[in-house]
C-alpha positions as CSV (number, residue, x, y, z in Angstrom):
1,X,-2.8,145.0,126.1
2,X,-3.1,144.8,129.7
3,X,-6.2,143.1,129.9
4,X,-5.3,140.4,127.3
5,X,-6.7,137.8,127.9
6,X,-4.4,134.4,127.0
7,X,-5.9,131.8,124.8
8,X,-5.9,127.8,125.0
9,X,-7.4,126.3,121.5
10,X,-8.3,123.5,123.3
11,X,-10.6,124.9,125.8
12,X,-13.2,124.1,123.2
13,X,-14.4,124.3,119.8
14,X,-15.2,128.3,120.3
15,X,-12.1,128.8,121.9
16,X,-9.9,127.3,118.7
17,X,-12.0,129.4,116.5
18,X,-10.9,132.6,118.5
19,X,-7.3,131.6,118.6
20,X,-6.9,131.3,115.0
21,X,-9.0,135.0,114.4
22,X,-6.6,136.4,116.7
23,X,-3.5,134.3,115.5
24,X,-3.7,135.6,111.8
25,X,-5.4,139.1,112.9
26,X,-2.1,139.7,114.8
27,X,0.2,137.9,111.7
28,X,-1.6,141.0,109.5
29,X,-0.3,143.3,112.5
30,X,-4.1,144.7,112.9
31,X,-5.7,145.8,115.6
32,X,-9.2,144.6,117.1
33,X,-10.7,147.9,115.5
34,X,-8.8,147.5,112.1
35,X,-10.8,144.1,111.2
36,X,-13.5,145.4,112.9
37,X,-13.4,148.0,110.1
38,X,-12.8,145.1,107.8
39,X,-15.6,143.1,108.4
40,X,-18.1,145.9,109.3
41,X,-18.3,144.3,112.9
42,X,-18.2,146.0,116.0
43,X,-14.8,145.9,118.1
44,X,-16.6,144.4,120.3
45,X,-17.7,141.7,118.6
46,X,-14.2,141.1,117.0
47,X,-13.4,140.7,121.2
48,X,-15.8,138.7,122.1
49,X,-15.2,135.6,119.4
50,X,-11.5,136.1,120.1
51,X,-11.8,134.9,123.7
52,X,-14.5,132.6,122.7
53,X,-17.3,134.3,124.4
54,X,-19.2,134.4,121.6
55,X,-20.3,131.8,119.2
56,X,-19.3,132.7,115.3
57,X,-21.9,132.3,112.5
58,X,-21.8,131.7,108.5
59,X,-22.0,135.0,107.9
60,X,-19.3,136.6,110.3
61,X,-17.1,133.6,109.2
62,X,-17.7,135.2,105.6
63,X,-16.9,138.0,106.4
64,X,-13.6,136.7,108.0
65,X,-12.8,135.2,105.0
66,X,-13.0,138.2,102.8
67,X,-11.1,140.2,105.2
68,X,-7.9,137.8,105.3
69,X,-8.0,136.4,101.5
70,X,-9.9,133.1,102.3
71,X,-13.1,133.0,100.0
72,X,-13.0,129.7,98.1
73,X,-9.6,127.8,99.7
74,X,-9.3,124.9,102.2
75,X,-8.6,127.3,105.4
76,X,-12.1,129.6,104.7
77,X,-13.6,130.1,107.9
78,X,-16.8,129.9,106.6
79,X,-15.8,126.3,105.6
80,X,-14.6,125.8,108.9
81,X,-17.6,126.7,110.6
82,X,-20.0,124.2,108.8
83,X,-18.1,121.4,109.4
84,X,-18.0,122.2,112.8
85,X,-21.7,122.9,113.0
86,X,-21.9,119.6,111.4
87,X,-20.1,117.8,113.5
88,X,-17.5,116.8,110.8
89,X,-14.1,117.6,113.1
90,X,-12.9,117.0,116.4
91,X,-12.1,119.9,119.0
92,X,-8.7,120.8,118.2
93,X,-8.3,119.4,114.9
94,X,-9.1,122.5,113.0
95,X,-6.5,124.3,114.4
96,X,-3.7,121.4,113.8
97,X,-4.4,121.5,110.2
98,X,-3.6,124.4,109.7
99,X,-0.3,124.3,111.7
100,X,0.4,120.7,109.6
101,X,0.0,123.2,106.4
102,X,2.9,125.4,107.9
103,X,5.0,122.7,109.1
104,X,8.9,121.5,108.1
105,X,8.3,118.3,110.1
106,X,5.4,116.0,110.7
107,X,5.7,113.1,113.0
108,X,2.6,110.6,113.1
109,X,2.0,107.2,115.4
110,X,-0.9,105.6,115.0
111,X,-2.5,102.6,115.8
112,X,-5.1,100.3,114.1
113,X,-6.0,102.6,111.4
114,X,-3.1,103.8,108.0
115,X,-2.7,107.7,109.1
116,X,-4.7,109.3,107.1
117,X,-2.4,111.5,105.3
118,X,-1.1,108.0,103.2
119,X,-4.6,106.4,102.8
120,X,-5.8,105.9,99.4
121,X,-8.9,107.1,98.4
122,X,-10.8,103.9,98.7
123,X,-10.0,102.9,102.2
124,X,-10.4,106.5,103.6
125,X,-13.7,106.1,102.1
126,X,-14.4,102.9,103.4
127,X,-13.6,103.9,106.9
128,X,-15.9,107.0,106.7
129,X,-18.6,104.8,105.3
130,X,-17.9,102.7,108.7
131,X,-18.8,106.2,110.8
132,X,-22.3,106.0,108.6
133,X,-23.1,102.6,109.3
134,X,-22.7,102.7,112.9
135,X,-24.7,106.0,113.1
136,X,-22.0,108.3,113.9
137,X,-22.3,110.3,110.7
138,X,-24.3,111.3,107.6
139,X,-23.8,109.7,104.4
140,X,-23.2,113.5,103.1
141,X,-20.7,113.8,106.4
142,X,-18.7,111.1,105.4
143,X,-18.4,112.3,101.7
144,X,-16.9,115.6,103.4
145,X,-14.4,113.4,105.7
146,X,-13.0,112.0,102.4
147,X,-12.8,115.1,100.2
148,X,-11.2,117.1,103.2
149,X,-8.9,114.7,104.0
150,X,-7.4,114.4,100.4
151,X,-6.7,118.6,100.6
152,X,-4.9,117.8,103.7
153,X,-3.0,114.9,101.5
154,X,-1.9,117.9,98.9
155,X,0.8,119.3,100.9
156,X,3.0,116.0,100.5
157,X,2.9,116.8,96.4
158,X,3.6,120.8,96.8
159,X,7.0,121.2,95.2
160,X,8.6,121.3,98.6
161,X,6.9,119.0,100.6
162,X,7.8,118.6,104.8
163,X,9.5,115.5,105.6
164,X,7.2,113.1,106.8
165,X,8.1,110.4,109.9
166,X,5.8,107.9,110.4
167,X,5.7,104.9,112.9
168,X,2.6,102.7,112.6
169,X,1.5,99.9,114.8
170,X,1.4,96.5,113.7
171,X,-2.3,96.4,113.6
172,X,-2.5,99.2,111.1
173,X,-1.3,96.0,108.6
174,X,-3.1,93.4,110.0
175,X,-6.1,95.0,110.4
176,X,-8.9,94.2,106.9
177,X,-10.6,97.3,105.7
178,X,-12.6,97.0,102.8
179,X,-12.0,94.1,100.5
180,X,-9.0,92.7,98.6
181,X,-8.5,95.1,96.1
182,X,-8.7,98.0,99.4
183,X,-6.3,96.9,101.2
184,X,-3.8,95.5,98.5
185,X,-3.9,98.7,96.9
186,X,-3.0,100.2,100.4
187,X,-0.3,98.5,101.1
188,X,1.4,99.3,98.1
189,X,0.5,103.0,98.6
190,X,2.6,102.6,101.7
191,X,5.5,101.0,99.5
192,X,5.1,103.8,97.4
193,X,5.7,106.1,100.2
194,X,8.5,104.8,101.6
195,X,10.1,105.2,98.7
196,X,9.8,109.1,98.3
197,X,12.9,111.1,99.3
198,X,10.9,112.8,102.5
199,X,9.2,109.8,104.0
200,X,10.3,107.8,106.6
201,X,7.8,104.5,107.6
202,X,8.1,102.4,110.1
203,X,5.9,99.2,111.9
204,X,5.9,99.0,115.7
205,X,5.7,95.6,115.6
206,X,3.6,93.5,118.1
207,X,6.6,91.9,119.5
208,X,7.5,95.3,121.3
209,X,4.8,94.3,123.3
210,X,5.2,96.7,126.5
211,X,8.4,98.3,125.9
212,X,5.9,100.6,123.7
213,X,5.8,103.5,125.2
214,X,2.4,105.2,123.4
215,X,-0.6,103.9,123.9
216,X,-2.7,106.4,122.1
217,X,-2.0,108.1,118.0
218,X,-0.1,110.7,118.4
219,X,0.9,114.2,115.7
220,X,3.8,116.2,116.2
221,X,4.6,119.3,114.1
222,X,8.2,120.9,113.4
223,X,7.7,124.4,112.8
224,X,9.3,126.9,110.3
225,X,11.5,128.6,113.8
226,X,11.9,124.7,115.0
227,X,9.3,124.9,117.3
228,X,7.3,121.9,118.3
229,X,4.0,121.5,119.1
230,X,2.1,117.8,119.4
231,X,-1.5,116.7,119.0
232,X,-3.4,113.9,120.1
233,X,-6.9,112.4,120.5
234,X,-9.4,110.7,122.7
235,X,-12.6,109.2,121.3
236,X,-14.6,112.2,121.9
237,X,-11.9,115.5,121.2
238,X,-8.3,116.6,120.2
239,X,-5.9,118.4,122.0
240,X,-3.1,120.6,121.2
241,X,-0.2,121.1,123.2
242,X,2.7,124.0,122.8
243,X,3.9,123.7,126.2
244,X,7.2,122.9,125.7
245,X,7.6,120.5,128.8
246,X,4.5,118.6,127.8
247,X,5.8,118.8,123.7
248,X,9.2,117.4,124.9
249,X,8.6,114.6,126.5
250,X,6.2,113.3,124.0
251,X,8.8,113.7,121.7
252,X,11.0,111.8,123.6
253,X,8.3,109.1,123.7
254,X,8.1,109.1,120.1
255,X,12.0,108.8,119.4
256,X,11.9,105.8,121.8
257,X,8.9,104.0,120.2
258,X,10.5,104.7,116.3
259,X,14.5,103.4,118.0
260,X,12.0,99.7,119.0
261,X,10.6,99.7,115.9
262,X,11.4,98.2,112.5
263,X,14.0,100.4,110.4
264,X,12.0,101.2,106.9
265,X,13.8,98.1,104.8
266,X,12.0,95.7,107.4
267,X,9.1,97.4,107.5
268,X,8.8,97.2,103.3
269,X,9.8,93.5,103.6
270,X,6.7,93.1,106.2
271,X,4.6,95.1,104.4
272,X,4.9,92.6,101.4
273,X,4.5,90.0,103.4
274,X,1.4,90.9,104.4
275,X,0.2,91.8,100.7
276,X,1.0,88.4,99.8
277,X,-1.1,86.8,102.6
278,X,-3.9,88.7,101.3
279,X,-3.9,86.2,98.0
């Protein structure tokens, strides 16, 4: 243990791929040689993919799979790793997802876009189809966008679901995607959720103007032991932070942004009012 060598998931897309081999190897309590044994892989090997010096392929992410109980579910690695061969998710992302699925707490700011966790199908699938038209994905890719993001939407009907905080900018209303019937249907879905017993939404409206203090989405995770860790995204990658100064004062940010924002009864009544101007 002396030469370990310390991990940053967001060093790259190799690097998050090696964190979470070694994250659940050392959950199992198994050594380097034990999945070795596992997946008929050298040691070595096992080594060299947890510190990201080596790139994994389909059929070592099989194996993976077999080893921890992930053939056929929504963490597989070998699911994990066409998608990232295909370009389908940002650096970081994969390993956010699967702290969201762990998660007591999930804190969300976005801005221009419904997060995608209350998106109806429709306009999730209009905005993927937008990623096809301008060329930045396949028509197959975009098909994969949509199914995985409605897995990611199952944890909010699980029989205990994680409270779920969300503070959207103005422009997430006010901005058309797909026709009428899209967007109505939308809006009420956001009705809808701020009705449920673990949802809290909330419009940062434009008159904030700028005493906003976030300029860019940002995720933030409770864990299980109260941890927090945050995540956020640039057009090109994702980064996750667990530094706690770094976590903290985005936090802090957040709590300040959702404190100038509307409370959740003025953000239904805005929400209507928006649904109507769409007549």
């Amino acid at each position: 243990m002396v030469n370990r060598k310390e991990l940053d998931p967001d060093d790259g897309l190799m690097a998050a791929y090696g964190a979470r081999v070694r994250r659940l190897r050392e959950e199992r309590g198994w050594t380097q040689e034990e999945l070795a044994t596992r997946t008929r892989y050298s040691s070595k090997h096992i080594s060299a993919v947890e510190t990201g010096s080596r790139r994994s392929t389909l059929k070592f992410s099989g194996a993976l799979d077999v080893a921890f109980g992930l053939v056929g579910t929504d963490q597989s690695f070998n699911q994990e790793c066409q998608k990232l061969r295909n370009g389908l998710l940002l650096e970081g992302f994969p390993e956010y997802v699967a702290q969201e699925r762990k998660a007591v707490e999930i804190r969300l700011f976005t801005i221009g876009i419904v997060p995608g966790l209350l998106q109806t199908p429709e306009y999730a699938r209009t905005v993927a189809a937008s990623f096809v038209s301008r060329g930045a994905a396949t028509a197959d890719q975009a098909t994969e966008r949509v199914a995985y993001l409605m897995k990611r939407q199952q944890l909010l009907e699980q029989e205990s679901p994680p409270m779920l905080f969300v503070v959207m900018d103005e422009s997430c209303l006010r901005r058309p995607v797909g026709g009428f019937d899209v967007m109505a249907a939308q809006l009420d879905r956001l009705v809808e959720f701020s009705e449920r017993p673990n949802t809290v939404v909330q419009v940062a409206p434009f008159a904030i103007g700028e005493r906003r203090p976030l300029d860019l989405p940002l995720y933030l995770l409770t864990l299980p032991d109260r941890s927090v860790i945050s995540y956020a995204e640039s057009q090109a990658r994702g980064h996750l932070e667990r530094e706690i100064g770094a976590v903290s004062s985005m936090l802090t940010a957040y709590h300040q942004l959702a404190a100038e924002s509307l409370s959740q009864a003025d953000t239904v009544t805005m929400i209507k009012e928006v649904r109507k101007g769409l007549l």
